[in-house]
SERO-4910 file (N, C-alpha, C, O; in steps of 0.05 Angstrom, whole numbers):
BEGIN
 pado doro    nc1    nc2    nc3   cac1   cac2   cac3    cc1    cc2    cc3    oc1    oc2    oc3
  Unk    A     17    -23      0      0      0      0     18     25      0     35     29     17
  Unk    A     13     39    -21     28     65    -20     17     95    -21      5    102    -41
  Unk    A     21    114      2      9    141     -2     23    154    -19     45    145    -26
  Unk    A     16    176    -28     22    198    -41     22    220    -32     -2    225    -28
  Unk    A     39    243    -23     30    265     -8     40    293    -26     49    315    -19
  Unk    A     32    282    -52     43    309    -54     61    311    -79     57    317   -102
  Unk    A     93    300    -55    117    307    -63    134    269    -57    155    261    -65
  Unk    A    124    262    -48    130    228    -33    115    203    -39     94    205    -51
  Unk    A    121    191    -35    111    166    -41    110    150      0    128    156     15
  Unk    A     97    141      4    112    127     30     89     93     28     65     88     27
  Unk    A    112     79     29    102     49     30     93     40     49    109     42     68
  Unk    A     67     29     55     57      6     80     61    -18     79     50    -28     60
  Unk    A     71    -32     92     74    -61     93     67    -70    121     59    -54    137
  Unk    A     72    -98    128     59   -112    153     81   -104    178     75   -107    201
  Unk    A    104    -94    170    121    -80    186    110    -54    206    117    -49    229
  Unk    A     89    -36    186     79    -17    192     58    -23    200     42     -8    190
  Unk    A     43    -46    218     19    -58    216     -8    -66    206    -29    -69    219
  Unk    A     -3    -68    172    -24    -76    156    -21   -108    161      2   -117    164
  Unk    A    -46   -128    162    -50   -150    162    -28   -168    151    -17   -189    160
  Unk    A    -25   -155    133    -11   -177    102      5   -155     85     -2   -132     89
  Unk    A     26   -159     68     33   -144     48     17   -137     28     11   -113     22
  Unk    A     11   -153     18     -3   -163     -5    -36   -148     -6    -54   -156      8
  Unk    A    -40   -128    -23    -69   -117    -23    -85   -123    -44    -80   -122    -68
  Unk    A   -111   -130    -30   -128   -143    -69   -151   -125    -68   -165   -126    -88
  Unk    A   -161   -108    -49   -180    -88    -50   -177    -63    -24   -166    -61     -2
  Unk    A   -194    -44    -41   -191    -24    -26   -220     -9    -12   -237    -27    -13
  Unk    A   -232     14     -1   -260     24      1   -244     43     22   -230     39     42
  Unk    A   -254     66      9   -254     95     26   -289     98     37   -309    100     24
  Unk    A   -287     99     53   -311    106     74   -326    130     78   -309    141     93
  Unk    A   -348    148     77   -353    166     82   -336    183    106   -336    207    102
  Unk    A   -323    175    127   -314    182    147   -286    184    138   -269    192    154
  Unk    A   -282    177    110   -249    168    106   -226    159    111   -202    164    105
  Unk    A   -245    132    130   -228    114    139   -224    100    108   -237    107     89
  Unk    A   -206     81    107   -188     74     84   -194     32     99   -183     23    119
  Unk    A   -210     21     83   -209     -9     93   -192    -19     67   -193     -8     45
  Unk    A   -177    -43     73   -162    -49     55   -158    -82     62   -148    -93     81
  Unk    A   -173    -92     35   -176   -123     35   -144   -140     27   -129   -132      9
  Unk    A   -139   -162     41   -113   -171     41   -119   -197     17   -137   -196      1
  Unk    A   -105   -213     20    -90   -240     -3   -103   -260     13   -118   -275      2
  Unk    A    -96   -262     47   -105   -284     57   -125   -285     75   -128   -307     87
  Unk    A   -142   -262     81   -175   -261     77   -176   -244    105   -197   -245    118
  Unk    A   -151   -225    116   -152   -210    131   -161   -174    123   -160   -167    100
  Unk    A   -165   -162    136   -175   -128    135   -162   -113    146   -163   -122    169
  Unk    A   -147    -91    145   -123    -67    158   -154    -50    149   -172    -52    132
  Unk    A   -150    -35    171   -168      0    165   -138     14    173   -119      4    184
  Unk    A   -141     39    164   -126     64    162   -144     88    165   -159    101    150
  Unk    A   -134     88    195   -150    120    194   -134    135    217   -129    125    239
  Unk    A   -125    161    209   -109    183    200    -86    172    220    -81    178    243
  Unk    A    -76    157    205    -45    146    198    -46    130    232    -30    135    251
  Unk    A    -62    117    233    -66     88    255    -78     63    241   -101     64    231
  Unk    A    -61     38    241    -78     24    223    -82     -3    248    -66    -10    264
  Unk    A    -99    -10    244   -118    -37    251   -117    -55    240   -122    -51    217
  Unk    A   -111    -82    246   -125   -117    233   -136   -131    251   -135   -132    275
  Unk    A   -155   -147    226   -172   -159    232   -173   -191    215   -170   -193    191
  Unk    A   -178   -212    233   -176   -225    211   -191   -253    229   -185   -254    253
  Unk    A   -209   -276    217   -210   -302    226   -208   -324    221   -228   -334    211
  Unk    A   -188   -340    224   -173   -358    204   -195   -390    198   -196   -408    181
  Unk    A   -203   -385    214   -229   -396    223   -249   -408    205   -259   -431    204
  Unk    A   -255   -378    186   -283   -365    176   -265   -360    145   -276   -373    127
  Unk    A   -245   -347    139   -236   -342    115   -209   -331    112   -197   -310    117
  Unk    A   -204   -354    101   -171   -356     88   -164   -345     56   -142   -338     49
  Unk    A   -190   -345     40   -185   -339     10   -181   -302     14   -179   -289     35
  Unk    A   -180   -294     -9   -177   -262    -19   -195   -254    -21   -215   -264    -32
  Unk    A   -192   -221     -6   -213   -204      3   -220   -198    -26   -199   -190    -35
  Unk    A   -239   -197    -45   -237   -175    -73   -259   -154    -67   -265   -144    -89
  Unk    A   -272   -145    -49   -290   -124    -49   -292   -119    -18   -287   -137     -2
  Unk    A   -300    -89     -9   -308    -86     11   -325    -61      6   -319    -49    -15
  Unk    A   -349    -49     27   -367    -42     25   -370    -28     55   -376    -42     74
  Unk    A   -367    -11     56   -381     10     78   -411     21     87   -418     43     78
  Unk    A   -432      4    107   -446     12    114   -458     24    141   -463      8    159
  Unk    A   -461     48    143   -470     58    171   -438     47    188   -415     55    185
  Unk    A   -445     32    201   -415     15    220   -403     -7    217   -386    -19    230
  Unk    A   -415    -12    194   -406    -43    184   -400    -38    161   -412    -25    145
  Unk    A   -371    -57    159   -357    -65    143   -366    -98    121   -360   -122    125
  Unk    A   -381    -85    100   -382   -117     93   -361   -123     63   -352   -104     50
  Unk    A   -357   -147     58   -336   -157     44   -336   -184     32   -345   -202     46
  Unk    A   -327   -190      7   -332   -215      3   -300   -228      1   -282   -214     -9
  Unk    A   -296   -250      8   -283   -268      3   -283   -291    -21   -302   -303    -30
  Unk    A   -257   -295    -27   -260   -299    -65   -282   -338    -57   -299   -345    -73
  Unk    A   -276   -351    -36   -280   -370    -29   -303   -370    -19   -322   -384    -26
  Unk    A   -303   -357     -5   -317   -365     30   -347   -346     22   -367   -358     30
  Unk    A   -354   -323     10   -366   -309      7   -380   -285     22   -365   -267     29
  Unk    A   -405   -283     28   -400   -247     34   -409   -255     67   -421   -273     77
  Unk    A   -394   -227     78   -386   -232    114   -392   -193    116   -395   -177     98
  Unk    A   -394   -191    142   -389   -174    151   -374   -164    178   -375   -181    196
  Unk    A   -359   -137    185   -338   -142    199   -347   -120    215   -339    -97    214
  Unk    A   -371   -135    238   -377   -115    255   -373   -128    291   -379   -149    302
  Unk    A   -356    -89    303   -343    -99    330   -322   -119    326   -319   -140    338
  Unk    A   -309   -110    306   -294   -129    304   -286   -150    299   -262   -155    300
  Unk    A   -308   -171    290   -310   -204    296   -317   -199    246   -317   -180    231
  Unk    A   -322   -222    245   -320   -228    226   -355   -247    230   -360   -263    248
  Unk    A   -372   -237    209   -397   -257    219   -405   -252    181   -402   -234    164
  Unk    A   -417   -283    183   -416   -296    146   -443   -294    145   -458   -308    157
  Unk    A   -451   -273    128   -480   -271    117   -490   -297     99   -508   -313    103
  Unk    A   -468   -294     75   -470   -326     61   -464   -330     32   -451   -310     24
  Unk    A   -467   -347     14   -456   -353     -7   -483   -356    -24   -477   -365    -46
  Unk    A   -501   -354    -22   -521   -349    -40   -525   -362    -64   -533   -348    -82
  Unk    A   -521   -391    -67   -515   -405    -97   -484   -406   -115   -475   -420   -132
  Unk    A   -474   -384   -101   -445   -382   -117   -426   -395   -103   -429   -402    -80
  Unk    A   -407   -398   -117   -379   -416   -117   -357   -391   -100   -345   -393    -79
  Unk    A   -359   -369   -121   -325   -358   -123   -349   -325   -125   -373   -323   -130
  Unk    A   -324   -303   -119   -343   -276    -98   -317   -258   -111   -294   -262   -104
  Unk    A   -325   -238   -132   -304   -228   -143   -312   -194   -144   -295   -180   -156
  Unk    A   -335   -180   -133   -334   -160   -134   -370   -146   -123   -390   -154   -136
  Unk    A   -374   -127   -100   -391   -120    -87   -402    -99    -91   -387    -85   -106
  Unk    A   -426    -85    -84   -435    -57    -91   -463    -53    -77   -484    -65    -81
  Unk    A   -457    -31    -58   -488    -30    -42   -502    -15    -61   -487     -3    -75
  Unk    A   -524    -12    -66   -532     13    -85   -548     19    -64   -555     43    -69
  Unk    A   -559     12    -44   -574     33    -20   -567     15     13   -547      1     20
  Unk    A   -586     20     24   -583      6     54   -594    -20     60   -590    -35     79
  Unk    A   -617    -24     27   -632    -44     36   -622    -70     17   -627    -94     22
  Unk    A   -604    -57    -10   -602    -70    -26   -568    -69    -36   -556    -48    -36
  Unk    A   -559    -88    -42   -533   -104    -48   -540   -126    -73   -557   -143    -77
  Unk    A   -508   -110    -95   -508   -129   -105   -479   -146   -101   -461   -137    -87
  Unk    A   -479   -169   -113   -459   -188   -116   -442   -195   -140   -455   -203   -160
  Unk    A   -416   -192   -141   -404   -210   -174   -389   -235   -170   -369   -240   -156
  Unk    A   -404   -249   -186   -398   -275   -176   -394   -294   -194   -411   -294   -212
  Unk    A   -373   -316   -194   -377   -341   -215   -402   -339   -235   -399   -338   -259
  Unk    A   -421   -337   -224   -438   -349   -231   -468   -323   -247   -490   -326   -257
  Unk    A   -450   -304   -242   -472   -275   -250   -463   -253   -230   -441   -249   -219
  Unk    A   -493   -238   -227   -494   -220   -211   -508   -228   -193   -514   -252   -198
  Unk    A   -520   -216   -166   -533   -228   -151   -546   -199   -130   -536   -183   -115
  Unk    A   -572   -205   -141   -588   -179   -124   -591   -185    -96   -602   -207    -95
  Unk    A   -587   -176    -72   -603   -190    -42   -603   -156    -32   -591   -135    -35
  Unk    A   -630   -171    -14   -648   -149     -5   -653   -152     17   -665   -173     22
  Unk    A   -648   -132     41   -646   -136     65   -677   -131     75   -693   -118     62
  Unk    A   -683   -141     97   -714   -147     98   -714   -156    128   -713   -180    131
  Unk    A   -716   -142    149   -720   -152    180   -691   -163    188   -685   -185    197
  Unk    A   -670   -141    180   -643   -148    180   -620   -164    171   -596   -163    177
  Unk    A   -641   -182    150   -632   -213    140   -636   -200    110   -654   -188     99
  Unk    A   -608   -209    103   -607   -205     67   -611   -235     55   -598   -256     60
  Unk    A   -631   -229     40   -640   -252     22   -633   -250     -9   -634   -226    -17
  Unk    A   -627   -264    -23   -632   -267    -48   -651   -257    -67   -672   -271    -65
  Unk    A   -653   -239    -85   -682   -226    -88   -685   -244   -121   -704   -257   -129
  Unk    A   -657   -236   -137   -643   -247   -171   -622   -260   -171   -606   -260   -153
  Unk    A   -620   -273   -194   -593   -269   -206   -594   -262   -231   -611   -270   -246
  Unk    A   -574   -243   -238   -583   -234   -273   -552   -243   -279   -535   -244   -261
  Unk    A   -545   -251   -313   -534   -253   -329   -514   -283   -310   -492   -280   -301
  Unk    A   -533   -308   -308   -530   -328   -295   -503   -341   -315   -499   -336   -339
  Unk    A   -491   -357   -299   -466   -366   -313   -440   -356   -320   -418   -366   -327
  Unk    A   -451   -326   -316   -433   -316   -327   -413   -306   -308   -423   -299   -287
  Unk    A   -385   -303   -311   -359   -289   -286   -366   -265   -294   -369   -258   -317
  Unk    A   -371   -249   -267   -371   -215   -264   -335   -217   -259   -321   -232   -247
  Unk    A   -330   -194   -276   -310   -185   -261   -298   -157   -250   -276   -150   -241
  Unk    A   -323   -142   -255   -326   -120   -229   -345   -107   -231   -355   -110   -253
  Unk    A   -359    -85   -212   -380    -74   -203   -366    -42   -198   -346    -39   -184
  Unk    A   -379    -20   -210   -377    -10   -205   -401     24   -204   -416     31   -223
  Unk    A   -397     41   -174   -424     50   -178   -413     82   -187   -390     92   -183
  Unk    A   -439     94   -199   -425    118   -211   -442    140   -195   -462    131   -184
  Unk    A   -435    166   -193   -447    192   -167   -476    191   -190   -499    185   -184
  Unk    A   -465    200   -219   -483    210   -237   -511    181   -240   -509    157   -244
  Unk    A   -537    200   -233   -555    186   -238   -555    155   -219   -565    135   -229
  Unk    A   -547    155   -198   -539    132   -181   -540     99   -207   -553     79   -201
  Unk    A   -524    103   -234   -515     82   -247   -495     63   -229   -482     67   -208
  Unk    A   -498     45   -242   -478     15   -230   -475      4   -251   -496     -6   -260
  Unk    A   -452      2   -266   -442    -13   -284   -423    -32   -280   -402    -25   -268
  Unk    A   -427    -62   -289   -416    -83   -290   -400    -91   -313   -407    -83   -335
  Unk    A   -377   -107   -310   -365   -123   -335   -360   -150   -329   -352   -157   -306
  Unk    A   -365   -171   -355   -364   -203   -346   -332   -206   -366   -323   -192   -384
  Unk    A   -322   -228   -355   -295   -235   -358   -301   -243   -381   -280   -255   -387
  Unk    A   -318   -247   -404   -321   -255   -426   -330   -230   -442   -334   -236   -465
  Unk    A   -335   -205   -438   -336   -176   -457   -354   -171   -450   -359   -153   -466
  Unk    A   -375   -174   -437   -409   -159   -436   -401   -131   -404   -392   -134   -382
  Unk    A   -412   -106   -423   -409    -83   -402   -440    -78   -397   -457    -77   -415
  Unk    A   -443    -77   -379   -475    -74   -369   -478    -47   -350   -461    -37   -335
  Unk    A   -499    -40   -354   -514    -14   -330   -537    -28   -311   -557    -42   -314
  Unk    A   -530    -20   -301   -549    -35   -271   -566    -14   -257   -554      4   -247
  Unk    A   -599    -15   -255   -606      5   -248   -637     -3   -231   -654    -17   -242
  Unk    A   -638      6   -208   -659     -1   -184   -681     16   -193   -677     39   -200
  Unk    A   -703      6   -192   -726     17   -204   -745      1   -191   -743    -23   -197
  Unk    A   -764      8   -173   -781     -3   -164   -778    -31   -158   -791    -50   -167
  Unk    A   -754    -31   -136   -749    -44   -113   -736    -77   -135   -733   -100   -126
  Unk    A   -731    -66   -163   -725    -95   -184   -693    -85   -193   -690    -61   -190
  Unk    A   -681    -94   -200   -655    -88   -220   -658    -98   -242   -657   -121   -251
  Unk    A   -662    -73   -252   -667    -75   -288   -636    -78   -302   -620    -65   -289
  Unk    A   -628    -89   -322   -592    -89   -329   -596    -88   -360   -612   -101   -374
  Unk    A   -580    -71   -366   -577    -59   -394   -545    -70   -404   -525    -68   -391
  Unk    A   -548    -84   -434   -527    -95   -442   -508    -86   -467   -513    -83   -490
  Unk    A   -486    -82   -455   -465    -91   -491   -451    -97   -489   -435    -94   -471
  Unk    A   -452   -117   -518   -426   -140   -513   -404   -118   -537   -410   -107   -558
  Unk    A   -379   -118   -523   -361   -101   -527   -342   -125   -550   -318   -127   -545
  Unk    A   -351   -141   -570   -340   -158   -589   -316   -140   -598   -294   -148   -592
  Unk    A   -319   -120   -609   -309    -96   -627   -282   -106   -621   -267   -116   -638
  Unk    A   -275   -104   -590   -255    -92   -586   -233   -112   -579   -210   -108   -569
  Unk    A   -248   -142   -589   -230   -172   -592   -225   -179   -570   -227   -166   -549
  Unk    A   -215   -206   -571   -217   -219   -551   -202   -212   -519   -180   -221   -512
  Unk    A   -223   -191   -499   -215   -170   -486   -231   -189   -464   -249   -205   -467
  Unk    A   -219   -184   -444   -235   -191   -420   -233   -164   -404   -211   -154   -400
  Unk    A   -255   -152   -394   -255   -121   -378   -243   -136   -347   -248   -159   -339
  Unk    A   -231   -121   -337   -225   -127   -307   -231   -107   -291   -224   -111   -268
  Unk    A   -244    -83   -296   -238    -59   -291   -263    -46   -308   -266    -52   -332
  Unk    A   -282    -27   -294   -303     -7   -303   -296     21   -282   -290     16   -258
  Unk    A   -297     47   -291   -305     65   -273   -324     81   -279   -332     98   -263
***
């Protein structure tokens, strides 16, 4: 993990007490705390230059690839183990929802979360505190990231096979808008902003 200040560069490593060296995701927080997902399924927060870990060897050993800031909770998926949340500290497993493998996350409000996953996308909808499963859209397919935009509260997705999608909540459903990006040959997106 490396800051920028400016005029410097300054490196974090497990020396400086981040979990792990190794970083596979990031999430700046309204409060601007800085959570930062590790390789072997631990969490460092960074906030103003004190860092924290967290980790349960227990519960999840695979790689963090998403994390998500709500209200006081930290939720996150694990590439294995699937989606958890990291509140008071402890590590507690919401669940895996039909999918295998957990490659990228996105709240679009308080009640609703989506998922990228082996296997698609995955709508769940929180309901008497319990997130349930509501969809799955573009089934089969590897997401390989989620991303939400300020403008027009859009969420656009990309599958490891070329399809760029817009994702958009409309009366409590996720409607998903498609193009398959052929043009631009045999491309796999890893990356939307």
């Amino acid at each position: 993990l490396c800051r920028f200040d400016g005029q410097n560069f300054k490196t974090f490593t497990a020396k400086d007490g981040l979990a792990e060296d190794i970083v596979t995701s990031t999430f700046i927080g309204a409060d601007n705390i800085l959570w930062i997902g590790h390789n072997s399924g631990a969490i460092s927060r960074y906030n103003g230059g004190k860092i924290s870990k967290f980790d349960d060897k227990e519960q999840v050993i695979s790689t963090i690839n998403g994390l998500s800031v709500l209200r006081s909770e930290v939720f996150f998926i694990s590439q294995n183990e699937g989606l958890f949340v990291l509140s008071s500290g402890k590590y507690k497993k919401i669940g895996k929802f039909g999918a295998a493998r957990f490659y990228a996350l996105q709240h679009l409000d308080e009640s609703n979360l989506i998922l990228g996953t082996d296997n698609g996308i995955i709508h769940l909808v929180k309901s008497n505190n319990k997130w349930t499963k509501r969809t799955t859209l573009l089934s089969g397919r590897q997401i390989s990231a989620i991303s939400k935009s300020n403008l027009n509260r859009n969420v656009f997705a990309t599958t490891k096979d070329g399809i760029l999608c817009q994702l958009k909540l409309s009366g409590g459903q996720l409607d998903i808008r498609q193009w398959n990006v052929d043009y631009l040959g045999e491309t796999e997106i890893r990356s939307v902003i």
